[in-house]
N, C-alpha and C positions, 0 to 999 in steps of 0.2 A: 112425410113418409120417408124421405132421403134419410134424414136424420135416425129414423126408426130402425129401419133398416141397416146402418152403421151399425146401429146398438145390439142390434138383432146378431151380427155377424160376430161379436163378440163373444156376445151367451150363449147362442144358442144351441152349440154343436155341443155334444158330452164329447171329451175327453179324458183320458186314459192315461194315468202314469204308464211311460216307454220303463221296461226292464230296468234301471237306474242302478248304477255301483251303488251300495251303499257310502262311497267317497262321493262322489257325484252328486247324489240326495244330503247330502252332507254341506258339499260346496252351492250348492242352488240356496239352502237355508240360509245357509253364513250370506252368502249374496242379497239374498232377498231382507234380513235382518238387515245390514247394511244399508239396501235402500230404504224400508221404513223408517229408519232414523233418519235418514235425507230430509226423506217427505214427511217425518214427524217435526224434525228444525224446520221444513219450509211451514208446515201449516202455523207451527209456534206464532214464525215471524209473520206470517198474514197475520195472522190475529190481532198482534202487536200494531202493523202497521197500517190496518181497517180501523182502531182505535184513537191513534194518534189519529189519523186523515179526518172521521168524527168529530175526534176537536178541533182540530183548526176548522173544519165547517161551522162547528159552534160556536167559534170566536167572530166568522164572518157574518154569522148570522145575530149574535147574542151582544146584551148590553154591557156585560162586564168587563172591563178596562182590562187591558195587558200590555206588555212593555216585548222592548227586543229580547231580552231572556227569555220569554217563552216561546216568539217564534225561530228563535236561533238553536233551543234546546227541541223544538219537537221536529224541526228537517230535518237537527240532524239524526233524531231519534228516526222517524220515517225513512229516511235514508239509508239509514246504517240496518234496518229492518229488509226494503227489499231489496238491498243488495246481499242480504242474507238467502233470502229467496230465490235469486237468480242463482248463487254459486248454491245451494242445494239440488235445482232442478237441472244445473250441468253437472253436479254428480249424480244425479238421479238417471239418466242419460248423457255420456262422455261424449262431447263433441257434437252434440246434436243441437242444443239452445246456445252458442259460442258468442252468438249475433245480440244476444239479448244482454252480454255486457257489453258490448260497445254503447247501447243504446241508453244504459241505464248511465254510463259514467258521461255522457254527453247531456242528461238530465240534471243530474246532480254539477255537472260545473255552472248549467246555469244559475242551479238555484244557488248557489254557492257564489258567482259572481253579484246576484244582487244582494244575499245578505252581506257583500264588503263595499257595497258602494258608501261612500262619503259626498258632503256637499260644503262642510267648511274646508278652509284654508285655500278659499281661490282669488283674492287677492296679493298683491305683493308688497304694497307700501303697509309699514306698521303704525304711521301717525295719518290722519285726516283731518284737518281741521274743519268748521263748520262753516264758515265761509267756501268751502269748494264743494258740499256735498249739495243733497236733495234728496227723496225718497229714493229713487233710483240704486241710492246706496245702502239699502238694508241690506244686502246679502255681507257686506263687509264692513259697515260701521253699524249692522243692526238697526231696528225699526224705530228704538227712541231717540238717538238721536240723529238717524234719516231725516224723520219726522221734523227734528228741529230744523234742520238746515234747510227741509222745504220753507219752511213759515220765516225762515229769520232772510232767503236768498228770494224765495219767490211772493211770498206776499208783503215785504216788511216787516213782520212784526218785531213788537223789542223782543229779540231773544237774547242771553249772554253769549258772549265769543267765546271759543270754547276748540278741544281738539279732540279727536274717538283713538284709542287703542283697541286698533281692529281685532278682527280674527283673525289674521294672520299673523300677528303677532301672538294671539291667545296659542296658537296652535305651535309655533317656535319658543313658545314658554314651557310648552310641556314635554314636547321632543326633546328639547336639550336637556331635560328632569328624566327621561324615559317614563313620562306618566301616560302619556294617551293610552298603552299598548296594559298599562296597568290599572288604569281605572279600572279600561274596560272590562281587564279579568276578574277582576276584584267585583263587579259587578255583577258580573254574567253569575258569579261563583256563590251570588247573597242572595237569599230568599227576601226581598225585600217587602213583600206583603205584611213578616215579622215586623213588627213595629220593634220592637227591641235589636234585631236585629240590623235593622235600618237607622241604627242611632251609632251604633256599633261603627258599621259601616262608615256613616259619613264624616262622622268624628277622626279615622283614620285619611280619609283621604284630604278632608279640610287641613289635617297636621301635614302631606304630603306635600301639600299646594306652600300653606306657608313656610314650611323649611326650605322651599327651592328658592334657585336664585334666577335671576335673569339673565340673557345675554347680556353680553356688555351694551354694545350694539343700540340694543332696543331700550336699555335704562337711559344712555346719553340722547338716544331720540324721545325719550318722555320729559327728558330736564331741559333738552333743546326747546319741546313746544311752551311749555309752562314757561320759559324764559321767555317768548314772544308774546305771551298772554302778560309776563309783568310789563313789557314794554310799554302797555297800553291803560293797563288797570294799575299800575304801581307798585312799588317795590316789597318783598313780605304777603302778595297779593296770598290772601287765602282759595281754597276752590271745594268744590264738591266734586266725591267723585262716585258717579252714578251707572249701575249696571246697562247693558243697553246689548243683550244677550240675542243672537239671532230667534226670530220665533218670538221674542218679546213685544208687544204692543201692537200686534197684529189684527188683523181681523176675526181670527179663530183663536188667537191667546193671548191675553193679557201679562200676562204673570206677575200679577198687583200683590205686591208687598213678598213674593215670593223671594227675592234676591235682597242684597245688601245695596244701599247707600251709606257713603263715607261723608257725611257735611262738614266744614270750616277746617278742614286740612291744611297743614303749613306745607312747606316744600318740602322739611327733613322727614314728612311721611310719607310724601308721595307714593314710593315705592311698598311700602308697607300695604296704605290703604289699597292700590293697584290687586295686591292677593288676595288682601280680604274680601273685595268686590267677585274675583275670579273665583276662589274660594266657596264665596257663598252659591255658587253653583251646587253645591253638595249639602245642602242644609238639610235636613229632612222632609221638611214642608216643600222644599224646590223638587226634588228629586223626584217623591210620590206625584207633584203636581204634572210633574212632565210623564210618568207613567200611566197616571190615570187618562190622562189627555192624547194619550198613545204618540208622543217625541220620543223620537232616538235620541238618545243622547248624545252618541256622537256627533250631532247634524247640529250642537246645539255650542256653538263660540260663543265664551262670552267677550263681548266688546265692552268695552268700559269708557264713559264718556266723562270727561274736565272741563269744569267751568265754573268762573269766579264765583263765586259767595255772592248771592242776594243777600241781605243784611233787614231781612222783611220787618216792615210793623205788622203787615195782615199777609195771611195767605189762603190758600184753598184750592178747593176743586169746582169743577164747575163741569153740568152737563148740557148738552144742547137740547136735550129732549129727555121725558120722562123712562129710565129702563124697565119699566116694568108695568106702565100702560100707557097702551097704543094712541088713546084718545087724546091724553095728554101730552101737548107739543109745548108746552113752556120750559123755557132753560131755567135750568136747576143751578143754584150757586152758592157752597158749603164756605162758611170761612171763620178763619180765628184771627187769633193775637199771634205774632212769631212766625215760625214756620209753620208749615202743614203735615209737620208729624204726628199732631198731636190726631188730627183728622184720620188721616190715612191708617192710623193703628188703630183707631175706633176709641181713644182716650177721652172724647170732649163731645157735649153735644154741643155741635157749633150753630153759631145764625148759619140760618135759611133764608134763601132770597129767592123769589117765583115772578122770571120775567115773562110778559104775555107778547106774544110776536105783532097781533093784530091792534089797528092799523098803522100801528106805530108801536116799537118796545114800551114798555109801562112796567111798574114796579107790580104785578099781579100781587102778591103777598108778600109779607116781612114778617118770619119768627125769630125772636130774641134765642138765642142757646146761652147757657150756664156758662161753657167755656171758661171752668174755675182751675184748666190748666195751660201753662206756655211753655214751648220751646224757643229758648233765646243764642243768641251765637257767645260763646266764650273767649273773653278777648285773645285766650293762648293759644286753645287750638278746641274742637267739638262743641257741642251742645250740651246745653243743661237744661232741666223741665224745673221749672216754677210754679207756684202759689197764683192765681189773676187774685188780683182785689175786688174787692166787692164791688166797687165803682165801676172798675172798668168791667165786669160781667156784664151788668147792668147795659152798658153800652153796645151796640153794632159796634165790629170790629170794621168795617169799609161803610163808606157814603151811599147812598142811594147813587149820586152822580158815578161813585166807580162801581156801582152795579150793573148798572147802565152799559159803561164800555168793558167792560169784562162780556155783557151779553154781547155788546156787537162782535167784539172778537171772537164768541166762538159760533154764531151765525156764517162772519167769512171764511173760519174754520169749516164748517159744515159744509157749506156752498162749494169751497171747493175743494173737499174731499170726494163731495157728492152722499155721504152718509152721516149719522150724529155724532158727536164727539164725546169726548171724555178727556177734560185739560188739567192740565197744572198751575197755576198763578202763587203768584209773588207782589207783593207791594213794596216797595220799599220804602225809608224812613223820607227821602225827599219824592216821596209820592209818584216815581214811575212805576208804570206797567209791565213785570214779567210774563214770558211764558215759557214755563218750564219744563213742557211736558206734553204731545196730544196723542191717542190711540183712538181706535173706533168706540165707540158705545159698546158695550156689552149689554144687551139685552134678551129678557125673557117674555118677552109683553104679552098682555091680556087683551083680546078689543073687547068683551063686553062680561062682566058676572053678574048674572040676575040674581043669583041668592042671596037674602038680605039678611044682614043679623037677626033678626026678630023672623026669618023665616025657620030658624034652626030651631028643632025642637029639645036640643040640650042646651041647659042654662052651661055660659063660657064660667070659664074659672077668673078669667080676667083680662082685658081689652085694654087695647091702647098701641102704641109704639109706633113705626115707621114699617113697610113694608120693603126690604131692601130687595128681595126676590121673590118672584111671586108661587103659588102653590100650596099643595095641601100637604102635611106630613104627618104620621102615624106611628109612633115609638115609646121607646120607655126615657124616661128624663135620664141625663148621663152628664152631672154639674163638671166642669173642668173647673178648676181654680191653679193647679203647676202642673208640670211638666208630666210630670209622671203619670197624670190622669190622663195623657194623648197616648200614652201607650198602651193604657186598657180601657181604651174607647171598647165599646162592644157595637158589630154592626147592626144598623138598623135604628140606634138610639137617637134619640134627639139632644142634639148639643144643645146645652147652654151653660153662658159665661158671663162672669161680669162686664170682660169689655172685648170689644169687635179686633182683638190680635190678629193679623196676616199668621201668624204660625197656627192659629186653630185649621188653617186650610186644610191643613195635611189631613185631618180627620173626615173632611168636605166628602168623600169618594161616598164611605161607608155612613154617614150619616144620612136621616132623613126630614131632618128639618134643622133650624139653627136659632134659638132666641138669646137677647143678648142685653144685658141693660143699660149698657152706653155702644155710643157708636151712630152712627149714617148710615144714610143709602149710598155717598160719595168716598165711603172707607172698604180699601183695600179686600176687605174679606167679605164683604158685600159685593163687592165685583164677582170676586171668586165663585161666591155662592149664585151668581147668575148663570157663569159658565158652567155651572156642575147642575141645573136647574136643579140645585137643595133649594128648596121654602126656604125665608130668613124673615125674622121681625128682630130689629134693633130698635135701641133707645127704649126697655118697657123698664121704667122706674121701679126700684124694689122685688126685681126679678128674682133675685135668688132667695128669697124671702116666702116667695107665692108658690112653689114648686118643690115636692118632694119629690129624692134622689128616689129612682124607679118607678116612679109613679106611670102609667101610660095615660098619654095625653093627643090627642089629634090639634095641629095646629094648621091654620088657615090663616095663611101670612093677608092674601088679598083682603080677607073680613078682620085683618089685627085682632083676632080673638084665637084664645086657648081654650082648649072643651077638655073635659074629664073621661078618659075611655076612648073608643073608637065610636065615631059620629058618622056613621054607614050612609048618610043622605051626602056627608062632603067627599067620603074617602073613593067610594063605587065614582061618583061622577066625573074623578081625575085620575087619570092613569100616572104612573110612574114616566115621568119626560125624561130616566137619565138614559142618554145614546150613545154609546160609544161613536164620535164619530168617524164617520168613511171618507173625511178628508184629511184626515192627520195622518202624519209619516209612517206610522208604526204600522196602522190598518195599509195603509197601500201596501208598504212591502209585504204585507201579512198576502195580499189580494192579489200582488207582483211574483211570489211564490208560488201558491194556492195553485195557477195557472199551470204548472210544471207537476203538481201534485195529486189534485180533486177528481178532475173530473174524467168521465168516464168514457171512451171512445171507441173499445175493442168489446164489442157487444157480442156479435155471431158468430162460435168457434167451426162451423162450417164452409163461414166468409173465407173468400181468396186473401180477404186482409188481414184476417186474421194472425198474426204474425208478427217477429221483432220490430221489422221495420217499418212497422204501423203504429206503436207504440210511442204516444205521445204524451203521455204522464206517467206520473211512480205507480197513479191506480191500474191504468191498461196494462205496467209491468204483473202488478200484481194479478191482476185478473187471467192474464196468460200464463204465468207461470202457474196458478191455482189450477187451471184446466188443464195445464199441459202435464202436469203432478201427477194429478187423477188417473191419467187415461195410460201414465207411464206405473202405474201400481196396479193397475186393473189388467192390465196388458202382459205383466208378468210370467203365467203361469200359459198363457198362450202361448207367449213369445219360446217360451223353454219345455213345451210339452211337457208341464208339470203341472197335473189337475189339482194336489192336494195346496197349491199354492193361485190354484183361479177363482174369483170372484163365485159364490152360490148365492143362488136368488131364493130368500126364508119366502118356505110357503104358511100362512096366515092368512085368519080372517077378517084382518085389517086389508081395505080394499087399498091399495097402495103398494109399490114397488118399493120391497128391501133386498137388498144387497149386503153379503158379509163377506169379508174376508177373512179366513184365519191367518194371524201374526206369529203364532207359536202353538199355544194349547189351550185356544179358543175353545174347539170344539171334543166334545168328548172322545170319541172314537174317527179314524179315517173315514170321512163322507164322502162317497163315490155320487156319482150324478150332479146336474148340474142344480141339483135344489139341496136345499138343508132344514130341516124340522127346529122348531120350539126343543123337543125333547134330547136334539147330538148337540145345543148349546152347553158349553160351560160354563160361560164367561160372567162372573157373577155380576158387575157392572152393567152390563146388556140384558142379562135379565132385568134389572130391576128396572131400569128404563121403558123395558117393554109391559114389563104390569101397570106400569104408570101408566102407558100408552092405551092399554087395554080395560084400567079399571073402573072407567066411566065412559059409556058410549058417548060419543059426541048426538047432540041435539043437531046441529046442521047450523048454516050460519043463522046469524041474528036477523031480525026483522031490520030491513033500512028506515031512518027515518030520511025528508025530501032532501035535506042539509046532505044526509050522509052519501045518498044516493047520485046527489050530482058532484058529491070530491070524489067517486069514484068515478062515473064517466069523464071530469076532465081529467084523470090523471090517468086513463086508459085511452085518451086520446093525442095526450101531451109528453107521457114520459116515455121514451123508448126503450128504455129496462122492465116495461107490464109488456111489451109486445111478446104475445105467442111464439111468434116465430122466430124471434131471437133467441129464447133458451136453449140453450147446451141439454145434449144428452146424459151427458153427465151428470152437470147442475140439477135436470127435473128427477134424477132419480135419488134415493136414502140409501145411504150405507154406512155397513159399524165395521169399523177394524179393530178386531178384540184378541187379546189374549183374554186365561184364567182371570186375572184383577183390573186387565186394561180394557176400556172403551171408548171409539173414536168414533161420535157419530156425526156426519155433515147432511142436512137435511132442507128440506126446499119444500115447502104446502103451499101451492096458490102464489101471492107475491111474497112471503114471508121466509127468509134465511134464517137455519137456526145450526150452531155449532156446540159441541158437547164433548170436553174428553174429561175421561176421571181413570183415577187409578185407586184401587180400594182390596187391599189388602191387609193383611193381618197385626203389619204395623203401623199404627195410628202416625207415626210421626210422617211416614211417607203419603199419605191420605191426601188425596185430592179433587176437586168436581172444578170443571173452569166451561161456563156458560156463555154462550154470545149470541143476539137475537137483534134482528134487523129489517126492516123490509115495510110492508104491504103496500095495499093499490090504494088506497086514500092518501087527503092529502099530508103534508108534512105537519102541521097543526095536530090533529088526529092520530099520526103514525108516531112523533114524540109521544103523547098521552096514552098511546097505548103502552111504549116500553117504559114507561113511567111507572103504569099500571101493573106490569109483570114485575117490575121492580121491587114494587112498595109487598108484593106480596110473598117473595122472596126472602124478603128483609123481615117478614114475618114471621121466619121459618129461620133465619142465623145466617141469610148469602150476605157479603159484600156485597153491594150492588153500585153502579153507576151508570149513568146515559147520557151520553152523547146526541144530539138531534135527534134521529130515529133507532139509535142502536143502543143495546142494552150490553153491560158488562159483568157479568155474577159471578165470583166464587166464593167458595169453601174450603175450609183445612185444617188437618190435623185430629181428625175426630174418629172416632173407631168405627169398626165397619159397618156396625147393624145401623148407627145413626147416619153414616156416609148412601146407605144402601137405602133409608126413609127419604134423604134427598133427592135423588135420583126418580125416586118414583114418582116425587111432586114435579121437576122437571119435565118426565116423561107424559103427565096429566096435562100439565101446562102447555107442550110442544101440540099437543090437538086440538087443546080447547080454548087456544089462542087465535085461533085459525079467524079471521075475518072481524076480529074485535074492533080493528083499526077504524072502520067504517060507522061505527055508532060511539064511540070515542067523544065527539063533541056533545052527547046527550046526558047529562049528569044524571040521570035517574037508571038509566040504562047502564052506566058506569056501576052506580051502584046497585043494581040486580046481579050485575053478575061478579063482582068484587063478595056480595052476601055467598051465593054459590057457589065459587071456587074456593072461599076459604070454608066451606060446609062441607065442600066435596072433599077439601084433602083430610080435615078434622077428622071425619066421619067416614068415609071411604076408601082411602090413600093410607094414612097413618096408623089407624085401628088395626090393619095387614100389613105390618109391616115384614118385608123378608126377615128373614135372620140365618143367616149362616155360623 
């Protein structure tokens, strides 16, 4: 009643223009013109900045991957919005809201100090040798070779001796180049979703990295520790030099084959291969992989680790436990001839070796692999890939005996990590044991699929392979065979390739399945594709043989079978697992912001708190300046005893409260009294709106079904923006601010906000309708699906449209008036008979009754009449 009675003291009294100079009635226009364009800039930027806030709830809520360029471009987009807002509503009234920018630029340094937080460069020494480290040291020699210096100081193991160039040297490498400050622009500034653009990109900054030079400094402290590794290993000693990039080999990231290794390096390279290691920071495949996995870049040093040349006969990978089912506890162990690059890139199907833990390790199985290729060490300096012979194919590339202890080592690997491993080994020609490598397992495990092949009722196209991750996928085939086909990946497609490349990862994001005709479950991009939960089947003989380019196909990596078409029995039963996760850097600072931005605190404009200095996010600014707007436009013709400039309530047989203001030559003739008829409107815009409004009685709400009925009462008992008594007098009443071609309508039905301005006049190219819809009392599931639903039906009729969670975004433009004037009037149809949709939303049938209806009712009732002026 408080409230009412406010509102009441506003309208209720008729007044009277006083005797007025005509200078006077002159300057009150010019003033009040004045402030409608305040309060037309402010509502702009609300709109703007209720759009942005949308998305970034979209991103906290939604599965699709984003990097720091998007949350660094939408604060400052929302930022720069209402602070647009605040300096409108102090020119809207001078000196009256003063408080509300102290309050907003105290927001904005927050949000501002944590998009500049940093976490590398907090060490001081540029060299570490492996003998002084342990885990302990990842933040500054990185997780891979942490890792090693745990296993080589605290367990024993053989590991090679070896020294990390930290991050704190990565980060004094590129300070003295001035690149940190320019990557990041150079980044911030690239749409790097562009796949072309993203090659562009890293090709420039990879040439950055290798034209700089080093300190002096840090060059004579990298040829210092290599001098102390020849003291020991001999003179000429060769080395590897291996990424070991903070974030790398973690728990939550791998970054398998992502980065560059330098193997058999002489000394006069060191410094070369040093860049190209750091370098490879910017590959394309690295870059995407850290943005889909939402890392800052910045956060992300690369460390680079040196250590002798293993000079291997065998190598491999070896896992402690199965990644991709649960039941399966036997260590897994991949191996070839040479190094293990052959492995790692998915080049070779190598022996398989399946140790059983109980009651004692046992050799559970032995597959022979082809392994018809090797990487061997070059007496001068790198690697060459070789031809295997037939003989040695033929042959295990290791003993059952070094099966055996390669299992035990990575059981005490396990034991005392306390989780499963995923290792590197090395053999070397006088038969010791390397370890060159541990990170966590990377798993997507399954504990049980009852579905059996012979339960499917589509015959497969064809069976077999390895399951490297598990899952169902549903796409059109999309062959890679060069480079050039990762840049017109299309999303949703199913990759396949002839062999398991670490650089197909980069497509990993947008694909939804991966088959591959060489390769492992222990290669590089099988990992990848675990962490990105894509399906994967490697190793299917004569893959690209069996598979037409576009064909769709569902693949079911756990059943190693490919079906023809979509397979509705596999596809319905497994939901989509990709999740952006909410422990990675990107999302926190997104959730670290968010805080300053989202949520909503200034609810009751009658509240004593209502006010600056209660305002605790960019939303509460916006919310208060949005009401305090209002009631400073409405207040006008009061405040100046000038009736032809006060708010008149349209009388109508629409049971509902309108409000008009005239802006100019809204209304036909001077309207005296405190009402205004249908018939003293001009305003062609607001007509058309209003037949809309009128030219289908609304039915009443929907029938609830039980679903529908209980997301309303818990969201009328849980959310405090359905409380009754929080509404603004304002907020629950409709009104248009119109001239002759303009109309501003702001409107509230029930839980549902809807905004409307157009300008429609005689020249098309100035033509405009801009739509914005939000709200109801069901839950968020339901309330998306509804603006969904308003959307799709829009888009029917020629809007742009877009949606954000629950808010809907639609325009139009540039089209002449009688078609600008048809729009408006399905808007207008829409704005009533939207009323309460939200609540039957989850019922697909119901969806489609009244989707058949409204597009019946505009066809047939709405557009048959249409205006015409």
């Amino acid at each position: 009643m408080a409230g009412f009675d406010f509102f009441k003291k506003i309208f209720s009294k008729e007044k009277k223009d006083q005797k007025l100079s005509p200078e006077r009635t002159r300057q009150l226009r010019l003033k009040f013109k004045a402030r409608y364009y305040s309060f037309k800039q402010l509502l702009g930027a609300n709109n703007k900045a209720l759009e942005i806030m949308s998305e970034l709830e979209e991103a906290l809520h939604g599965c699709r991957p984003f990097g720091m360029t998007f949350v660094r471009s939408r604060c400052t987009l929302v930022c720069t919005n209402v602070y647009t807002m605040v300096q409108n509503l102090c020119q809207l009234a001078p000196g009256k809201y003063d408080d509300l920018k102290v309050v907003f630029h105290e927001l904005n340094t927050r949000i501002d100090n944590i998009l500049r937080e940093r976490k590398i460069g907090k060490g001081k020494k540029p060299i570490l040798f492996l003998d002084e480290i342990d885990k302990s040291f990842a933040h500054e020699a990185g997780s891979k070779m942490a890792n090693l210096g745990e296993l080589k100081n605290k367990l024993s193991f053989n590991v090679p001796d070896g020294f990390v160039i930290t991050a704190s040297a990565y980060v004094r490498f590129l300070e003295k180049n001035n690149l940190l400050d320019e990557i990041a622009r150079m980044l911030q500034a690239t749409p790097i979703e562009r796949t072309e653009k993203l090659f562009e990109l890293c090709s420039q900054i990879q040439n950055m990295i290798l034209k700089a030079s080093l300190p002096q400094d840090l060059e004579a402290a990298i040829f210092d520790a290599y001098a102390r590794l020849e003291e020991k290993w001999g003179s000429g000693l060769k080395v590897s030099m291996r990424s070991s990039a903070l974030g790398e080999d973690s728990a939550e990231t791998s970054f398998a084959g992502q980065y560059r290794s330098e193997l058999n390096i002489s000394k006069q390279s060191l410094i070369q291969a040093y860049k190209d290691v750091v370098a490879s920071k910017y590959t394309p495949q690295a870059v995407l992989y850290r943005f889909s996995l939402g890392l800052k870049d910045e956060d992300v040093a690369m460390c680079v680790g040196c250590m002798p040349m293993v000079n291997a006969r065998s190598s491999g990978v070896m896992y402690s436990m199965n990644p991709t089912n649960f039941e399966d506890k036997r260590i897994h162990i991949s191996s070839t001839w040479g190094v293990a690059k052959a492995i790692v890139d998915g080049l070779v199907e190598p022996d398989m070796f399946f140790i059983a833990r109980d009651p004692e390790l046992r050799i559970d199985k032995a597959e022979l692999g082809a392994k018809k290729l090797i990487y061997r060490l070059v007496p001068d300096e790198g690697v060459m890939r070789e031809q295997v012979s037939e003989s040695m194919q033929k042959k295990f590339s290791i003993s059952k005996k070094e099966a055996l202890a390669l299992a035990r080592l990575a059981l005490a690997c396990e034991e005392h990590y306390g989780f499963p491993q995923d290792m590197e080994w090395s053999i070397s020609e006088d038969g010791q044991v390397y370890i060159l490598q541990t990170r966590p397992l990377i798993q997507n495990l399954i504990e049980n699929i009852d579905t059996k092949l012979e339960d499917i009722p589509a015959k497969p196209l064809f069976t077999g392979g390895q399951t490297a991750a598990s899952g169902v996928g549903l796409g059109e085939v999309y062959k890679v065979e060069k480079d050039v086909d990762l840049v017109l990946f299309p999303e949703g497609s199913i990759l396949v390739a002839r062999n398991s490349s670490p650089r197909l990862a980069m497509v990993l994001p947008k694909s939804s399945g991966v088959i591959t005709e060489y390769g492992s479950v222990t290669g590089h991009l099988a990992n990848v594709a675990r962490e990105f939960n894509v399906p994967a089947l490697v190793g299917v003989k004569g893959l690209m043989d069996k598979l037409k380019q576009g064909e769709k196909i569902t693949l079911d990596a756990d059943l190693r079978a490919v079906f023809p078409g979509k397979v509705d029995m596999l596809t319905c039963k497994r939901e989509d697992a990709k999740k952006f996760n909410q422990n990675y850097p990107v999302y926190r600072t997104l959730k670290k912001v968010c805080q300053y931005i989202v949520p909503l605190n200034l609810l009751e404009p009658e509240d004593i708190e209502f006010k600056p200095s209660y305002c605790r996010t960019l939303h509460d600014i916006t919310r208060f300046a949005h009401e305090k707007a209002v009631i400073e436009m409405f207040n006008f013709g009061r405040e100046h005893d000038f009736a032809s400039l006060a708010p008149k309530q349209l009388k109508s047989i629409v049971p509902m409260q309108w409000w008009v203001i005239d802006l100019d030559d809204g209304f036909k003739e001077g309207v005296q009294g405190k009402y205004v008829h249908l018939k003293d409107i001009r305003s062609v815009p607001m007509l058309a709106l209003w037949r809309g409004i009128v030219a289908v009685p609304w039915e009443g709400p929907p029938q609830l079904d039980k679903h529908g009925f209980m997301s309303v009462l818990m969201q009328a008992t849980t959310n405090p923006n359905l409380v009754p008594s929080l509404r603004s007098d304002f907020a629950m009443r409709n009104y248009f601010m119109i001239s002759r071609d303009f109309c501003h309508l702001q409107s509230r039905f029930g839980f549902h906000f809807s905004s409307i301005e157009a300008l429609v006049g005689e020249r098309r190219q100035e033509n405009y309708i801009r739509f914005q819809f939000k709200g109801g009392a069901a839950d968020l599931r339901r309330r998306k699906t509804r603006a969904e639903f308003v959307g799709q039906i829009l888009e029917e009729y020629g809007f742009e449209a877009k949606v954000r969670e629950d808010a809907l975004f639609a325009r139009i433009d540039r089209f002449e008036r009688k078609f600008m004037v048809s729009r408006l009037k399905i808007l207008g149809y829409l704005l009533i008979h939207t009323r309460q949709l939200d609540m039957i939303m989850g019922n697909r049938n119901s969806r489609e009754y009244y989707w058949r209806k409204m597009i019946r009712d505009i066809d047939e009732r709405i557009l048959t009449n249409s205006l015409t002026h």
